[in-house]
Structure formats: C-alpha cells, structure tokens
TIRO-2110 file (N, C-alpha, C; in Angstrom, 1 decimal):
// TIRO-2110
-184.0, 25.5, -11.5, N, 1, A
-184.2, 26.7, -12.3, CA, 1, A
-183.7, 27.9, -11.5, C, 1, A
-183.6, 29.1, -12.2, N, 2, A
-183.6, 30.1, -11.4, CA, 2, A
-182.1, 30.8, -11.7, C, 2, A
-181.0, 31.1, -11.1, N, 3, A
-180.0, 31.1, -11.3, CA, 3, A
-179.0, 30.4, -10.4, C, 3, A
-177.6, 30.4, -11.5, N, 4, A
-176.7, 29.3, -11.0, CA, 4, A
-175.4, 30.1, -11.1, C, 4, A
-174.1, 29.4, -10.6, N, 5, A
-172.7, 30.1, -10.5, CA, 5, A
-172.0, 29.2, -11.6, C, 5, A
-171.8, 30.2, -12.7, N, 6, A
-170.9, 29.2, -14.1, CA, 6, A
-169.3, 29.7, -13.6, C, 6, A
-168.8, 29.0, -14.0, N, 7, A
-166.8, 29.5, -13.4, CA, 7, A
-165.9, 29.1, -14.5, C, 7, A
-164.9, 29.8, -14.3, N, 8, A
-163.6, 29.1, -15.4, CA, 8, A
-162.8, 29.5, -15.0, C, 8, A
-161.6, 29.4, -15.1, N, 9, A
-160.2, 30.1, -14.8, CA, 9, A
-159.9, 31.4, -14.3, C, 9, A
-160.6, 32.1, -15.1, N, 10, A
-161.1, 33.5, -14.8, CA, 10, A
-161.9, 34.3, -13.7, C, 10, A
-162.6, 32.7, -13.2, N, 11, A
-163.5, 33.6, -12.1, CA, 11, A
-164.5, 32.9, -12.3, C, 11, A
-165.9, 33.3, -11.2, N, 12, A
-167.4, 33.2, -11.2, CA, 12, A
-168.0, 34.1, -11.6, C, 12, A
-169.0, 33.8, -12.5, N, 13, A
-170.3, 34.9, -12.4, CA, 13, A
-171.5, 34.4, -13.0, C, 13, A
-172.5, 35.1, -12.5, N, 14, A
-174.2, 34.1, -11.7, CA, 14, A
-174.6, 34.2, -13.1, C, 14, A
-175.2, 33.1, -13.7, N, 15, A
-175.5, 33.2, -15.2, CA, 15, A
-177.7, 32.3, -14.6, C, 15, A
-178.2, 33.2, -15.4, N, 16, A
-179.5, 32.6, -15.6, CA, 16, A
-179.6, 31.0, -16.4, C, 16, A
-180.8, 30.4, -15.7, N, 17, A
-180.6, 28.9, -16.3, CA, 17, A
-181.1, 29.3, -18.0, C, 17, A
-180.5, 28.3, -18.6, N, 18, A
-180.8, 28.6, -20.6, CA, 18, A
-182.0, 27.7, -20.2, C, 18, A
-182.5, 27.3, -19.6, N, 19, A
-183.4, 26.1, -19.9, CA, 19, A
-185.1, 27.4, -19.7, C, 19, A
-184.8, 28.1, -18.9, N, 20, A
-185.5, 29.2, -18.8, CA, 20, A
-186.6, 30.4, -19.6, C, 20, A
-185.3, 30.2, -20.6, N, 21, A
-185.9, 31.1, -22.0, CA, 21, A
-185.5, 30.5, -23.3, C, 21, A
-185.3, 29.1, -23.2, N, 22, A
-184.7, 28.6, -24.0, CA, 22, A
-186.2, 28.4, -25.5, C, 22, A
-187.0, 27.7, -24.6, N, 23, A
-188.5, 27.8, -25.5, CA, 23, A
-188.7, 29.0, -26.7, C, 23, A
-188.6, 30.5, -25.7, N, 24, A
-189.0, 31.6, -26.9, CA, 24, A
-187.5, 31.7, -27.5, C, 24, A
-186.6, 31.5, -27.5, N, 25, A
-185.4, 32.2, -27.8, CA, 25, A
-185.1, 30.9, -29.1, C, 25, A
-185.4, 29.5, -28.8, N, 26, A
-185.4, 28.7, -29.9, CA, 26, A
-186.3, 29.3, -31.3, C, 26, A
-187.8, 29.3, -30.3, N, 27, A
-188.9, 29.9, -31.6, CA, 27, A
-188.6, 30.9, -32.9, C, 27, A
-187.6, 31.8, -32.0, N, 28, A
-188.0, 32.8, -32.4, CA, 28, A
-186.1, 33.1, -33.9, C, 28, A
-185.0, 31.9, -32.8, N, 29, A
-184.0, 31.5, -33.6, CA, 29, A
-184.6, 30.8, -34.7, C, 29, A
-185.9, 30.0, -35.1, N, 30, A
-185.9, 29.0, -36.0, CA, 30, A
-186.3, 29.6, -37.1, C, 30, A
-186.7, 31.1, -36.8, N, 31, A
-187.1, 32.4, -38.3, CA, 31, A
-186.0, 32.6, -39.1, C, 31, A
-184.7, 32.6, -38.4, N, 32, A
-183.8, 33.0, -39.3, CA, 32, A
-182.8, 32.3, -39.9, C, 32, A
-181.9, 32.4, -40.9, N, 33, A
-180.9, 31.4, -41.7, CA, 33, A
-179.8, 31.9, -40.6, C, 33, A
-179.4, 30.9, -39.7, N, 34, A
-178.3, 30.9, -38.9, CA, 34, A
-176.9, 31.3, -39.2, C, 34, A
-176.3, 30.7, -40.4, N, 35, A
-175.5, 30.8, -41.1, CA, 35, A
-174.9, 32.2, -41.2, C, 35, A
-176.3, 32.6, -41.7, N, 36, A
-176.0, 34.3, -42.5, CA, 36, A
-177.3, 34.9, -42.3, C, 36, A
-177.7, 36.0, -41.0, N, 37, A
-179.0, 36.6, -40.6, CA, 37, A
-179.3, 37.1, -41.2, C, 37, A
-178.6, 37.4, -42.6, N, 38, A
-179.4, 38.7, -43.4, CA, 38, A
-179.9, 37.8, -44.5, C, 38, A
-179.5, 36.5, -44.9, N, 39, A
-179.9, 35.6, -46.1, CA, 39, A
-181.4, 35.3, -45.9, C, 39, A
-181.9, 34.9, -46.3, N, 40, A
-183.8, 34.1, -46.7, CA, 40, A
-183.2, 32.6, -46.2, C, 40, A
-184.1, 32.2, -45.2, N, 41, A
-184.1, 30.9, -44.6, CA, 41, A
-184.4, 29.9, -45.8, C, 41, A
-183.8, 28.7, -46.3, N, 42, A
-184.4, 28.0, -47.2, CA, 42, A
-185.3, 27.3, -46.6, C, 42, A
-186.8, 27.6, -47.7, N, 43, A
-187.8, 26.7, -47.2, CA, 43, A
-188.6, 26.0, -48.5, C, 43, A
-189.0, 24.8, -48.4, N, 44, A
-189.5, 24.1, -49.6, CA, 44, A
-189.7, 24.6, -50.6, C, 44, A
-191.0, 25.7, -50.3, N, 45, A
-191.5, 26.4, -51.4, CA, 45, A
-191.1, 27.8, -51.8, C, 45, A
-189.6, 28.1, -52.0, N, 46, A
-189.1, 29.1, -51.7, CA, 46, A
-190.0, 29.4, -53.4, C, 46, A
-189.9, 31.1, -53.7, N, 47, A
-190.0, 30.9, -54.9, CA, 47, A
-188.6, 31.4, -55.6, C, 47, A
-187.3, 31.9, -55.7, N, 48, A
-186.5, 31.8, -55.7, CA, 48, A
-185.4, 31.2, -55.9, C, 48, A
-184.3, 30.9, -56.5, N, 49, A
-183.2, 29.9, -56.2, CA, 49, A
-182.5, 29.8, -54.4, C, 49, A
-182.3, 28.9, -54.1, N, 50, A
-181.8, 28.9, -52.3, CA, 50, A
-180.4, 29.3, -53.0, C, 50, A
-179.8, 29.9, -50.9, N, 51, A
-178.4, 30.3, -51.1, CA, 51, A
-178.0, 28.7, -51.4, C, 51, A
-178.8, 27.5, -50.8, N, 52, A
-178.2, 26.2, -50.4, CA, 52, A
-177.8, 25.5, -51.8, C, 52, A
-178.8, 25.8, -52.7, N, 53, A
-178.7, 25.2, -53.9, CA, 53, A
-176.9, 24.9, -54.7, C, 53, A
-175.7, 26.0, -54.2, N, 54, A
-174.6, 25.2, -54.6, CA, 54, A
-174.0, 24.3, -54.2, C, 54, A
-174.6, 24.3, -52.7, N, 55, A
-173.9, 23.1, -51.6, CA, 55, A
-174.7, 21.8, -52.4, C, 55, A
-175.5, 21.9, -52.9, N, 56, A
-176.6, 21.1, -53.4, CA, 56, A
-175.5, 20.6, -54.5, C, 56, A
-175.5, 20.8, -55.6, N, 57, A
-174.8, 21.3, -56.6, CA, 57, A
-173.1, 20.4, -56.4, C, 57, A
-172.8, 20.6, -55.4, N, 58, A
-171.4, 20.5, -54.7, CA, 58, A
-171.4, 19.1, -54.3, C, 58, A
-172.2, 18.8, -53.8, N, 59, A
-172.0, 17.7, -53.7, CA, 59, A
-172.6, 16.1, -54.3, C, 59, A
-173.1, 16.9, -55.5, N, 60, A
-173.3, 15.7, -57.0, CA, 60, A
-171.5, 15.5, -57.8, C, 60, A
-171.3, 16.8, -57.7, N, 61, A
-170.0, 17.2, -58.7, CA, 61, A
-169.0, 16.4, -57.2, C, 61, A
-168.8, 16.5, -56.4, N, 62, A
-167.7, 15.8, -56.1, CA, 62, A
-167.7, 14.5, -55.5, C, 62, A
-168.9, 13.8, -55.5, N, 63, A
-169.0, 12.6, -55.6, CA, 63, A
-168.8, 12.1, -56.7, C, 63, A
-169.0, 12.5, -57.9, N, 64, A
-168.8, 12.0, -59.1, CA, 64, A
-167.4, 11.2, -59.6, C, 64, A
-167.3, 10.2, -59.9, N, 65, A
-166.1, 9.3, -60.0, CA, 65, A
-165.4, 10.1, -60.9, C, 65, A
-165.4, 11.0, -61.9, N, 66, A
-164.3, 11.6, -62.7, CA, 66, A
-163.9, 12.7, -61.8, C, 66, A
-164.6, 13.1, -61.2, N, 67, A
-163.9, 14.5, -60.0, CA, 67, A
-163.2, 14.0, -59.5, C, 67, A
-163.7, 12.9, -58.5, N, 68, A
-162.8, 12.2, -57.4, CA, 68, A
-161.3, 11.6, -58.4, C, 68, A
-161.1, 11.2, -59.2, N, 69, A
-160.2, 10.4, -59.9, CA, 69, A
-159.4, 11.8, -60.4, C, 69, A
-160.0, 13.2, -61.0, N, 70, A
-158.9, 14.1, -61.2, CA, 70, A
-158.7, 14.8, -59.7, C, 70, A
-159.1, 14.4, -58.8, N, 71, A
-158.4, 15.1, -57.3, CA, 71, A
-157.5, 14.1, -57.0, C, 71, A
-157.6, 12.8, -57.4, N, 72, A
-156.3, 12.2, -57.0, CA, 72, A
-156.9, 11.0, -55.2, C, 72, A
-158.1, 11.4, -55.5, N, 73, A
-158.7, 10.7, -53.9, CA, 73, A
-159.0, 9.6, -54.3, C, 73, A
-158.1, 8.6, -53.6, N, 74, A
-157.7, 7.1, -53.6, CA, 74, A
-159.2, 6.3, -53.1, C, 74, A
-159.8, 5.1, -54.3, N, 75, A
-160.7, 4.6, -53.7, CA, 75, A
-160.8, 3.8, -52.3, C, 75, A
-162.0, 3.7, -51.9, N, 76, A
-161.9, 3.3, -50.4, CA, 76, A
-161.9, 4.7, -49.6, C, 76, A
-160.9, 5.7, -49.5, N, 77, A
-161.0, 6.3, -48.3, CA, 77, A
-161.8, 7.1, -48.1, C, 77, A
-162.4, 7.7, -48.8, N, 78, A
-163.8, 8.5, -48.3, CA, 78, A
-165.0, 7.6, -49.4, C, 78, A
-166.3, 6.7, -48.7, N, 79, A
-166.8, 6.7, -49.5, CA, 79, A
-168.1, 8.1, -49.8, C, 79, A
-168.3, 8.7, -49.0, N, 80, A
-169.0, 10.0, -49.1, CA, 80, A
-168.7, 11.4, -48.9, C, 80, A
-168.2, 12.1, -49.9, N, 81, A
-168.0, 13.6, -49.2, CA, 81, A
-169.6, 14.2, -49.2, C, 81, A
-169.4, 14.7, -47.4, N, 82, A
-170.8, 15.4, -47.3, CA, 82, A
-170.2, 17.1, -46.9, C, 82, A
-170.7, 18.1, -47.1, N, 83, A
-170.2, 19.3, -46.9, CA, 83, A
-170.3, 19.5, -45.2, C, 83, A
-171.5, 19.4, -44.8, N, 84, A
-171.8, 19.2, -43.1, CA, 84, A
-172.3, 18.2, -42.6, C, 84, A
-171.2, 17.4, -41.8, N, 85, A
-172.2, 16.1, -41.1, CA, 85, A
-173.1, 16.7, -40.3, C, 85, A
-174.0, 15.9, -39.5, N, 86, A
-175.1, 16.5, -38.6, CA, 86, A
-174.9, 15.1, -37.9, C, 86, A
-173.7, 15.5, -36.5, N, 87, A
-173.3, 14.1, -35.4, CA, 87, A
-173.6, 12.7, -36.4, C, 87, A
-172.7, 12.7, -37.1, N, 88, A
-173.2, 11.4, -37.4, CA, 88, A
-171.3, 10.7, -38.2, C, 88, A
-170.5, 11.5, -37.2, N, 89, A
-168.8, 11.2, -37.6, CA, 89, A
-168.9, 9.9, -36.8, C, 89, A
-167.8, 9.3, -37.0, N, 90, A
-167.1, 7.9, -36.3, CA, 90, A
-166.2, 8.4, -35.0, C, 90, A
-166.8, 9.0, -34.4, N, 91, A
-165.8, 9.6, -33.1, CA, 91, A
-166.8, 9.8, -32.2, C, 91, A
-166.3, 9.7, -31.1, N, 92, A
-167.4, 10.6, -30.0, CA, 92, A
-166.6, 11.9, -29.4, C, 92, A
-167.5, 13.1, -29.4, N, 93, A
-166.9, 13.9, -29.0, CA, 93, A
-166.5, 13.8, -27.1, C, 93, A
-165.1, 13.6, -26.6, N, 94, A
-166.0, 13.9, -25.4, CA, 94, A
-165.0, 14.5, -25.0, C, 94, A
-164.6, 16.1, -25.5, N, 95, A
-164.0, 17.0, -25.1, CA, 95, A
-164.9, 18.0, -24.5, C, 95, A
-165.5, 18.7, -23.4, N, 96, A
-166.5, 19.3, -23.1, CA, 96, A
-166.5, 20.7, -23.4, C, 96, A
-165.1, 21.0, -23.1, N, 97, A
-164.3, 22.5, -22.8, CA, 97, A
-163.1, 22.6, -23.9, C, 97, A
-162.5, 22.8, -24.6, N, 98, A
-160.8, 22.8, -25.1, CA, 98, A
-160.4, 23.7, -24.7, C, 98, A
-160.9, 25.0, -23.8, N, 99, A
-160.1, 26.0, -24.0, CA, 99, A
-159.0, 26.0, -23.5, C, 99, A
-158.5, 24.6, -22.5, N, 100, A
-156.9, 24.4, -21.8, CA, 100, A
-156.1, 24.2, -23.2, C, 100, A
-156.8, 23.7, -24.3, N, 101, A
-155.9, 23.3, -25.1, CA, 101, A
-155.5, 24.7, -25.7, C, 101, A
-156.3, 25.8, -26.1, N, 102, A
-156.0, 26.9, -26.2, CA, 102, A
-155.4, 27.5, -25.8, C, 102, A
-155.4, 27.6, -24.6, N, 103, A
-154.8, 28.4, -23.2, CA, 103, A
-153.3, 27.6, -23.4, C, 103, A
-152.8, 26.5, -23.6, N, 104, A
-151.7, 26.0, -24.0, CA, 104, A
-150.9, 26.0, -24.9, C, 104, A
-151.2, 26.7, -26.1, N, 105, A
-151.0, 26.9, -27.3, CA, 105, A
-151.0, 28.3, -27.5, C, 105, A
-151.8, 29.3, -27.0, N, 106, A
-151.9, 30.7, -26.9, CA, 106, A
-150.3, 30.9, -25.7, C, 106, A
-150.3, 29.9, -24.8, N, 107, A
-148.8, 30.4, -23.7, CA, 107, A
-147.6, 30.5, -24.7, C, 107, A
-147.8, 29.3, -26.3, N, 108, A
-146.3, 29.2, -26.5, CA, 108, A
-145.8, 30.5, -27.6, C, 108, A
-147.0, 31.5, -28.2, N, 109, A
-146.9, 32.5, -28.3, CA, 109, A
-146.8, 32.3, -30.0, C, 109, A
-147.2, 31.4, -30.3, N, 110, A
-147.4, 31.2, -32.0, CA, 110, A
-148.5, 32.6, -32.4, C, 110, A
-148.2, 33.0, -33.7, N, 111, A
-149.2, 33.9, -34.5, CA, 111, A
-150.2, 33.4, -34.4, C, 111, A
-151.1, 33.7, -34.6, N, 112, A
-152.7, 33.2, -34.4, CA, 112, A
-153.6, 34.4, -35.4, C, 112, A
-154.4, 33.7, -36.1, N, 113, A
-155.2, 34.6, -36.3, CA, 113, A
-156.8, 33.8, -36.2, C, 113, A
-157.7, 34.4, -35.4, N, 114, A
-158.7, 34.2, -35.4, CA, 114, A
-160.0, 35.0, -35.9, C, 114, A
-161.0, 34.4, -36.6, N, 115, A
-162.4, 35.7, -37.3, CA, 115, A
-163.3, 35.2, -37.4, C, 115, A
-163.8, 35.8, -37.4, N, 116, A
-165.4, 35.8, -37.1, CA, 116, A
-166.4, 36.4, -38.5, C, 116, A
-167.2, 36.0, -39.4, N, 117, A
-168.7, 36.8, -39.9, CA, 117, A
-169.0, 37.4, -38.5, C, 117, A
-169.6, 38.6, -38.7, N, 118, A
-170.4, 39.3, -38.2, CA, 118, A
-171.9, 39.1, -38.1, C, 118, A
-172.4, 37.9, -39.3, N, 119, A
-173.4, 38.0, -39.4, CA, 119, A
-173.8, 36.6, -39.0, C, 119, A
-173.2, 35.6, -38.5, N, 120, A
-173.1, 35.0, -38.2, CA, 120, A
-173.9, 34.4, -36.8, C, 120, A
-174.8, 33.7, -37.1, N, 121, A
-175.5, 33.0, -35.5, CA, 121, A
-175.9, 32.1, -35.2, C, 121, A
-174.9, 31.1, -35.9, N, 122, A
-174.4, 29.7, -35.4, CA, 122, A
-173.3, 29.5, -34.7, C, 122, A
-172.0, 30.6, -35.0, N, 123, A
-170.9, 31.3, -33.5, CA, 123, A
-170.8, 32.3, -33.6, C, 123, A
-171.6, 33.2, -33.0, N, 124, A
-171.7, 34.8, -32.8, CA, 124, A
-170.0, 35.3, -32.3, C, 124, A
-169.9, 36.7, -33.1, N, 125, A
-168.5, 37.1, -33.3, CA, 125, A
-168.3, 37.4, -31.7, C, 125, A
-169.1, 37.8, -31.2, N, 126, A
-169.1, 38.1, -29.7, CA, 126, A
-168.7, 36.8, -28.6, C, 126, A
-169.4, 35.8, -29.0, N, 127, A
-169.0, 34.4, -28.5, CA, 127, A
-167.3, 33.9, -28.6, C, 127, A
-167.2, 34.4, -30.2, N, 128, A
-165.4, 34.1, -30.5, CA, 128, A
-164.6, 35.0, -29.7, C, 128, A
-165.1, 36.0, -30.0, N, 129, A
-164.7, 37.4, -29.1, CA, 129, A
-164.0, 37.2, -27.8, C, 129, A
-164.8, 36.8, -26.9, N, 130, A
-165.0, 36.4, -25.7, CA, 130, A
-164.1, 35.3, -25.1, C, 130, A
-164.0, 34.1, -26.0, N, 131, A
-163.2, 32.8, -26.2, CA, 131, A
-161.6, 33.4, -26.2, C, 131, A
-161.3, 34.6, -27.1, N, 132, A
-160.2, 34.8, -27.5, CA, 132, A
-159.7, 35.8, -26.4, C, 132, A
-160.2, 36.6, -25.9, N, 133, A
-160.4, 37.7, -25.0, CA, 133, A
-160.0, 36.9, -23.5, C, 133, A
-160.0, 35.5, -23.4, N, 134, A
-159.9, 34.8, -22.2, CA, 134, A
-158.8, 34.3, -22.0, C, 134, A
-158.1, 33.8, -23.4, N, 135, A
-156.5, 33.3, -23.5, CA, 135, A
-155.5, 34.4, -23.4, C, 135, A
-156.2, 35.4, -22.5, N, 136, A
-154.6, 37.0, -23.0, CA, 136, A
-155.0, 37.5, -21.9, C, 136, A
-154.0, 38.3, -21.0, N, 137, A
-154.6, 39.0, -19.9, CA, 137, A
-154.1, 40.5, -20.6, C, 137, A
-154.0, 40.7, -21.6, N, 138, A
-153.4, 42.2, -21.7, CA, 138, A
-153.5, 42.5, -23.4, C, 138, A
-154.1, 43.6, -23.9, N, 139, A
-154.3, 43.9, -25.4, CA, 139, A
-153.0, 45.1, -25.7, C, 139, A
-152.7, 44.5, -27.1, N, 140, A
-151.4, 45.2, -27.3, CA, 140, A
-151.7, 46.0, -28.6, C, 140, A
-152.6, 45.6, -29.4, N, 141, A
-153.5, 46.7, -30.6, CA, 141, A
-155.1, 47.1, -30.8, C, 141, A
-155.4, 47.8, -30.0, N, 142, A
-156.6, 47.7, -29.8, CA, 142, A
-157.6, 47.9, -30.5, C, 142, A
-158.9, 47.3, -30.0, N, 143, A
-160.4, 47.6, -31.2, CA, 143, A
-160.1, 48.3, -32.0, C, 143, A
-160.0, 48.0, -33.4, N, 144, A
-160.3, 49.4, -34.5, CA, 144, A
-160.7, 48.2, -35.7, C, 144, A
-160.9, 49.4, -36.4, N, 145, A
-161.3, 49.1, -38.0, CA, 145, A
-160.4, 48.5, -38.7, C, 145, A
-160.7, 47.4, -39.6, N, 146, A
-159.4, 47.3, -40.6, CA, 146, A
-160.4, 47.5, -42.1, C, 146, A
-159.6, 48.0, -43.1, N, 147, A
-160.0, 48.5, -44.2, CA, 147, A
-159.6, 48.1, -45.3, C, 147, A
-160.6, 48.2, -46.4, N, 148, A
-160.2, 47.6, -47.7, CA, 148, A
-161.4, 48.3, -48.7, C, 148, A
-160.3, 49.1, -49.5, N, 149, A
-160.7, 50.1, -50.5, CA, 149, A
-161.3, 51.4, -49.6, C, 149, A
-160.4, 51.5, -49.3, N, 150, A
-161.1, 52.6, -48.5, CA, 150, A
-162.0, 52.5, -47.7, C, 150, A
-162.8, 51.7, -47.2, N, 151, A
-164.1, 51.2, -46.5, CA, 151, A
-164.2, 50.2, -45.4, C, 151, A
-164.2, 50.4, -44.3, N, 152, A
-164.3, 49.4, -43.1, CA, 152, A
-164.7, 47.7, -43.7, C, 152, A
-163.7, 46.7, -43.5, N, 153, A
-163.9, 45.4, -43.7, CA, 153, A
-164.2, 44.7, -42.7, C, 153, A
-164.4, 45.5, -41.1, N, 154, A
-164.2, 44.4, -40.1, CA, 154, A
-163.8, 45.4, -39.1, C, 154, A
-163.3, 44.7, -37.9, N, 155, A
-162.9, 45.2, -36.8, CA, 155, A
-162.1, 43.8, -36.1, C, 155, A
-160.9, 44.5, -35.7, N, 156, A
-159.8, 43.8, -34.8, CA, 156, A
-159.0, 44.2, -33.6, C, 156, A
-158.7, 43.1, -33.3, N, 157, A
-157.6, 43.8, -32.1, CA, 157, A
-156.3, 42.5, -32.0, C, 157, A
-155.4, 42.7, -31.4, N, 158, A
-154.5, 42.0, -31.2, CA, 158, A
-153.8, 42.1, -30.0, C, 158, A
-153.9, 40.8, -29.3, N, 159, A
-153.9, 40.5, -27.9, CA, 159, A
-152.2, 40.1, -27.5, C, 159, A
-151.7, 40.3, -26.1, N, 160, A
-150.4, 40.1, -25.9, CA, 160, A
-149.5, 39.0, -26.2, C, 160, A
-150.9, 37.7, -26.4, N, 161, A
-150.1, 36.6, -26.6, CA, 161, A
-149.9, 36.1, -28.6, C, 161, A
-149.6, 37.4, -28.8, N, 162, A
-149.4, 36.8, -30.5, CA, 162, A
-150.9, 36.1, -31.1, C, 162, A
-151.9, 36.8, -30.8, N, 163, A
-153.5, 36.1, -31.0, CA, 163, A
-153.9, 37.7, -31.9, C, 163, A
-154.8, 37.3, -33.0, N, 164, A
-154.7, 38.3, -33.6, CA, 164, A
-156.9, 38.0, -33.7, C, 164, A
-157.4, 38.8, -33.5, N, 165, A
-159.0, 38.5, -33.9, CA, 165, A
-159.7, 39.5, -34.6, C, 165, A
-160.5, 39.1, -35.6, N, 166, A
-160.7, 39.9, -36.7, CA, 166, A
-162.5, 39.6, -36.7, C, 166, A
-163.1, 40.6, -37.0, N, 167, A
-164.8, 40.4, -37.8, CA, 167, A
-164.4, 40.5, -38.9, C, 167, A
-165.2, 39.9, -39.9, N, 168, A
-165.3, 40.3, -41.3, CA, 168, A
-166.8, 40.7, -41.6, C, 168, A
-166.8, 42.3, -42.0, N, 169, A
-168.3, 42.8, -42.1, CA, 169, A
-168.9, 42.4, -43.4, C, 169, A
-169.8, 41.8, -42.8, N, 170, A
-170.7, 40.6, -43.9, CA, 170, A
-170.5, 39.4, -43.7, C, 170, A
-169.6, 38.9, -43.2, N, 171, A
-169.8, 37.6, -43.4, CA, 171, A
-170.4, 36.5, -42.3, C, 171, A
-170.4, 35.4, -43.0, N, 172, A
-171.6, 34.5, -42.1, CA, 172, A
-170.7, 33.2, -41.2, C, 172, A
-171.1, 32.5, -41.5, N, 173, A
-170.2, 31.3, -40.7, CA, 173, A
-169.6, 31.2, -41.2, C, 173, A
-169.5, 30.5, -42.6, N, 174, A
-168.3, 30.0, -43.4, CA, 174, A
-167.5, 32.0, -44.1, C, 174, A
-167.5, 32.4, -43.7, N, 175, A
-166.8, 34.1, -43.8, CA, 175, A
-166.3, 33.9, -45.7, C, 175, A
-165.5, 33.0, -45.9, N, 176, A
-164.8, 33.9, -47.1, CA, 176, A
-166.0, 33.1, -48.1, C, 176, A
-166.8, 32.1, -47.9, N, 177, A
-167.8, 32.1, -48.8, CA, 177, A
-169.2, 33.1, -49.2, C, 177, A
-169.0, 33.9, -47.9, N, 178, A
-169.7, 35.5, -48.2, CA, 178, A
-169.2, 36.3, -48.3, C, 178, A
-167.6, 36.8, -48.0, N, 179, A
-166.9, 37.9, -48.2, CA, 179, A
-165.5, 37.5, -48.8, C, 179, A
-165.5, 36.5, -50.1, N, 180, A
-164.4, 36.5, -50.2, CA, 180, A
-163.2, 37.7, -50.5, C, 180, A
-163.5, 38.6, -51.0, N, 181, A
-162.4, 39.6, -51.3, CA, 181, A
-161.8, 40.0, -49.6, C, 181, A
-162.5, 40.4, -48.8, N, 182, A
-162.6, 41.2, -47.5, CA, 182, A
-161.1, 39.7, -46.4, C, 182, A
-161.8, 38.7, -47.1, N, 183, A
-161.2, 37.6, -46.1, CA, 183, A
-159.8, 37.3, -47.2, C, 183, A
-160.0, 37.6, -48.2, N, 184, A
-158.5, 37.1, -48.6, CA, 184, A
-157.6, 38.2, -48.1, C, 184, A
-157.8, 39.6, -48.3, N, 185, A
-157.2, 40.8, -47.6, CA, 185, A
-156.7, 40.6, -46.4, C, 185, A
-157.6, 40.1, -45.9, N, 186, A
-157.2, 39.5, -44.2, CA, 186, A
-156.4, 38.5, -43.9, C, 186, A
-156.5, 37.7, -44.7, N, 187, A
-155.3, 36.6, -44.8, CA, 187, A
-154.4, 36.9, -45.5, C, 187, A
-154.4, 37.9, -46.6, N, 188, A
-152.6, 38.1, -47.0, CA, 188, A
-152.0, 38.5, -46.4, C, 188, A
-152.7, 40.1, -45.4, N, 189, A
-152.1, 40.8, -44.7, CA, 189, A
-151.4, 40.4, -43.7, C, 189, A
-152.4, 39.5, -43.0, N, 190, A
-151.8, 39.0, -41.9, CA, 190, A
-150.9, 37.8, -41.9, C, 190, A
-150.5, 36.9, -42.9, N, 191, A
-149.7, 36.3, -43.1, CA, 191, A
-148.6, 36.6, -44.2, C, 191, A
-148.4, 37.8, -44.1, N, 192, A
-147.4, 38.7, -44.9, CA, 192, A
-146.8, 39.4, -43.5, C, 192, A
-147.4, 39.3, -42.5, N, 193, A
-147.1, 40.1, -41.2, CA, 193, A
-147.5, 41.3, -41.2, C, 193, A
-148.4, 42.0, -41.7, N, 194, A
-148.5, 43.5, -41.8, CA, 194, A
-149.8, 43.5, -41.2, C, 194, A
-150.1, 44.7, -40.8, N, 195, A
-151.5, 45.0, -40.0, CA, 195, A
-152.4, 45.2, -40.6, C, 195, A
-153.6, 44.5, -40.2, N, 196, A
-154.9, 44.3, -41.2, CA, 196, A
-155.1, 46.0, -41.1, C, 196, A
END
C-alpha cells in the first residue's frame, strides 16, 4: 500500500495505490450511468421509459430471421448479435498496454482523428486526452473550440504527428448516439480535411 513508481516511455511519476480509495470511489461510481453522467442510472423500478430500452428493442429486431436475411448475414456466422459483450468473446485479451502499437502507427504519420464524449465515465475525455498527448512530442493547433451553429461543439487540438483529438460537448461513450449532429460535423469536416 501506500505509494508506488508507475513509468512509461515518457518517464516516472509516484502514483498512489488505486486499491487505497478504490472502496469509496467504486461506491460512490455505482450512483451514476457511466455511459452518460448526466442520464438517470437504469434501475428496475424506474418509473420512466430507460435510455437502455432501445438497446433492448435492438436487439429483438436484429436477431430476428427477416432482419438478418435482408442484411444479407450468412447463416452460421454470428449466431447472436449482442450490442456489449461483458468478457465473454472467444479470445483472451493478453495485450496489457497497446500504446507501442500506437506509438507505431502515430510515427507513420497517417491522419488520425481521435474523440471523446465529454460526458463520458467509462473513458474519461481526459484519460483519451492523455493517451493521445503521449504519442506527439509537439502540438501544431492548439486547444480551442470547434463550432457548430454558431455554438461551441467541443474542444480540439491537433498534435505534430497527423493525430487530430476532439470532445464532443454532450456526448457519452458511444458520442454520435448522444450527439449525433455535433459528431457528424466532426467527421465531415475532418475527413473533407478542413478544420473542425
């Protein structure tokens, strides 16, 4: 317990053990919809319709033999679409870190666009932030606003290695299924090449 030395390519610095505060910081995570902090946690007796109810919804409709047969999805190869597994793929993960694979792919200087919800606290934009902020030693457009209708959609910057990282204000994990207008903006622009 107590504190420890975390490292990466980057360097050292003394990080407190998670196991520490992990107790209240779970408790106090399990109040809110992870997904999207501002949404109502679904709970049994909501009295309300849930945000979850289309995922619900989603996945009657595309199991359904007449869906699957007008998408053209050959029997045998999926026999269940689920929207989120929960560890339960036919793989074992045992990549611990990728960021070399990043760091490999960020050297060869391909476009990149990376984003984040904002509201998000299943991968906090700051966590992506951070991730992306590690593959560049040098920022070539710095923090600002990007806009749509007149009105802040986010905040971006674009890093020396052709890595481009965007918030989208409002959105949650899955981003363009809470902001779709804001995230398609962000993807025309930036795959039109113009500045968000």
């Amino acid at each position: 317990m107590g504190r420890r030395l975390v490292g990466d390519q980057k360097g050292w610095q003394e990080e407190e053990d998670r196991e520490l505060h992990l107790p209240a910081w779970k408790k106090l995570f399990d109040e809110i919809s992870a997904p999207h902090i501002l949404h109502n946690k679904c709970i049994a007796v909501s009295p309300g319709p849930s945000d979850e109810y289309p995922h619900y919804l989603l996945y009657f409709w595309v199991n359904n033999n007449a869906t699957r047969e007008t998408l053209g999805i050959k029997k045998g190869t999926v026999n269940e679409w689920v929207r989120c597994h929960q560890g339960d793929l036919p793989y074992d993960e045992d990549i611990v870190n990728g960021i070399e694979y990043h760091r490999k792919v960020a050297s060869l200087n391909y476009r990149t666009l990376v984003y984040s919800g904002d509201h998000d606290a299943v991968l906090p934009f700051l966590s992506t932030q951070a991730w992306v902020r590690s593959l560049s030693d040098h920022i070539v457009d710095d923090w600002r606003a990007w806009h749509l209708d007149g009105q802040s959609a986010g905040f971006t910057m674009t890093y020396g290695n052709n890595v481009t990282f965007a918030t989208v204000k409002g959105g949650g994990h899955t981003a363009p299924e809470y902001q779709p207008e804001r995230c398609f903006a962000m993807f025309s622009r930036w795959i039109s090449n113009r500045p968000l």
